[in-house]
C-alpha distance (Angstrom), angle and dihedral (degrees) to the residues before:
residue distance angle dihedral
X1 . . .
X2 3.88 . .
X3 3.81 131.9 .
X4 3.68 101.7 -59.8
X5 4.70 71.6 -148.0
X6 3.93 88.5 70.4
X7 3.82 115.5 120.6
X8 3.84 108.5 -136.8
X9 3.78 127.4 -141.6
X10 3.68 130.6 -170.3
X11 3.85 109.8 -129.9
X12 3.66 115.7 -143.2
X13 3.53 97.6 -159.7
X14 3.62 93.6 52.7
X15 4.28 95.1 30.8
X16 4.33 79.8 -138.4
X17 3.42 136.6 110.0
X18 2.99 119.8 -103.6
X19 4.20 134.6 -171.3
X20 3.83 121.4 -127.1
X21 3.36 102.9 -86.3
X22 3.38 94.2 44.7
X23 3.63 99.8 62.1
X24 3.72 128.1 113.8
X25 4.21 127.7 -146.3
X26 3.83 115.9 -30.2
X27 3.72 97.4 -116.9
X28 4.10 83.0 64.8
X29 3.51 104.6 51.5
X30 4.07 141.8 68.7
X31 3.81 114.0 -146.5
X32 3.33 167.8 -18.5
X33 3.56 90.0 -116.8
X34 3.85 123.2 -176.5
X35 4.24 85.8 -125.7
X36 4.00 147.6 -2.4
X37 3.60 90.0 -105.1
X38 3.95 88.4 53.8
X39 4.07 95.8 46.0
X40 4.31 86.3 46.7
X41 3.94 84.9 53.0
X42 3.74 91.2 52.1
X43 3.75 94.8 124.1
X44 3.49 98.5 59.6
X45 4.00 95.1 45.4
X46 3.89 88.7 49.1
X47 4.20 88.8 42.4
X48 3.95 92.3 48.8
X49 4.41 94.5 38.4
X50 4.40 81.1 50.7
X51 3.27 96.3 52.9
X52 4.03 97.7 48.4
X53 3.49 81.1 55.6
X54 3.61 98.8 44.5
X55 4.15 79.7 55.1
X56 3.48 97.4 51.4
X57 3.29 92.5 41.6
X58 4.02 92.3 64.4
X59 3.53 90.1 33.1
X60 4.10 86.8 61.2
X61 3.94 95.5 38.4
X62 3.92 95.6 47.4
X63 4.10 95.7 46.9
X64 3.04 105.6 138.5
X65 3.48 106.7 15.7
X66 4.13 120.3 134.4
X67 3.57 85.1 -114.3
X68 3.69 93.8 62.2
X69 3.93 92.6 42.6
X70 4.21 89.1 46.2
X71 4.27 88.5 47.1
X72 4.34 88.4 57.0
């Protein structure tokens, strides 16, 4: 078993995870992540982190609105 310390990335060349050392150039990878099971879930972490920011996105753009003041 490896060091249960090792950083995981998710290769996109490879679409594995892949520990620390094991990682290829920057611009291919996903990471760190905390563990393999993290880096394979990458999709969902990257889906749920876009669509905060999707949120407060709208939230920033429509300040101020009547809409916002009517939804308080």
């Amino acid at each position: 078993m490896g060091d249960p310390n090792t950083e995981w990335y998710w290769d996109l060349d490879e679409n594995q995870a892949v520990p620390a050392d094991e990682r290829g150039p920057g611009d291919h990878v996903l990471g760190p992540y905390g563990t393999k099971g993290e880096a394979e879930n990458w999709k969902a972490k990257l889906t749920t982190r876009n669509d905060a920011w999707d949120d407060d996105d709208d939230r920033w753009n429509n300040w101020g609105d009547e809409r916002q003041r009517e939804s308080k």
